[in-house]
N, C-alpha and C positions, 0 to 999 in steps of 0.2 A: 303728092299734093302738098303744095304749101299753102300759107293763108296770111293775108295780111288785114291787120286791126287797126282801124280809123279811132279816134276820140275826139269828139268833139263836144262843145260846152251848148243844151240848147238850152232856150226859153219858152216858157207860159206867160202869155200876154191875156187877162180877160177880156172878155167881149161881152157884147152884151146880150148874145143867143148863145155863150158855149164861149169857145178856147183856141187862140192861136197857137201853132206851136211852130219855132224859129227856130233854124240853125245856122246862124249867120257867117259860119268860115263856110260854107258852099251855096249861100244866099236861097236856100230854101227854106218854104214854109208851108203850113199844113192849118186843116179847122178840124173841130170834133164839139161833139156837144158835151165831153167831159174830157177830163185832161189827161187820162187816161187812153181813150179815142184820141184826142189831139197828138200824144207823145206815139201809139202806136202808129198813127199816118204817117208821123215825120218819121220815123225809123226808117218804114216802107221805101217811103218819098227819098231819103238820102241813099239807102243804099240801090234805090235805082239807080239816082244820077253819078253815082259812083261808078256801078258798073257800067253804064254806058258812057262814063267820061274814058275809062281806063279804055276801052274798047276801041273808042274812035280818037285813042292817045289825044286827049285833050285834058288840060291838067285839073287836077282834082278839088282841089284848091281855089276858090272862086268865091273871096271874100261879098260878104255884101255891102252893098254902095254906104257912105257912111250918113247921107240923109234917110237911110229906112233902119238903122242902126238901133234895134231897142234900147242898146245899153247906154244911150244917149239921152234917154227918156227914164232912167228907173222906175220913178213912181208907175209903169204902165206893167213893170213885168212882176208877175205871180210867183212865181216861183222859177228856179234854173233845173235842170239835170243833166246827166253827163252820159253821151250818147255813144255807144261803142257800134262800129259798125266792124263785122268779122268775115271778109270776104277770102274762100276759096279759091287759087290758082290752079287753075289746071294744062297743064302743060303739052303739047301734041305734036309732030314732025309728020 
């Protein structure tokens, strides 16, 4: 078994019921009513679309459009962290 580790840089965006959470190199996003919840959907949420991107070979990488871009907007984002996604290859003949 091999494994390969994604990184990516996400974002907390406030709301005004709870917390967006953004991971803009694969244009996903997630809600929670703490950032906490919000940061653990996005985890979930990316490394779905990861496995099913690799799966149906489609590339992984699927930046987000640059009008929905928080980091265009600062003042809107809460805080960053840095999202590691650590996915197993398993190999079969």
């Amino acid at each position: 078994m091999e494994g390969s580790t994604f990184s990516f840089t996400a974002y907390i965006i406030k709301e005004k019921d709870g917390f967006t959470a953004i991971c803009r190199d694969v244009d996903v996003a997630t809600e929670g009513l703490s950032i906490e919840e919000a940061k653990e959907n996005l985890i979930e949420a990316v490394t779905l679309y990861i496995e099913s991107a690799i799966e149906s070979n489609l590339p992984v990488i699927r930046p987000i459009p640059k009008e929905a871009d928080p980091t265009n907007r600062p003042e809107l984002i809460d805080s960053t962290f840095r999202l590691l996604v650590d996915l197993k290859v398993h190999t079969y003949a």
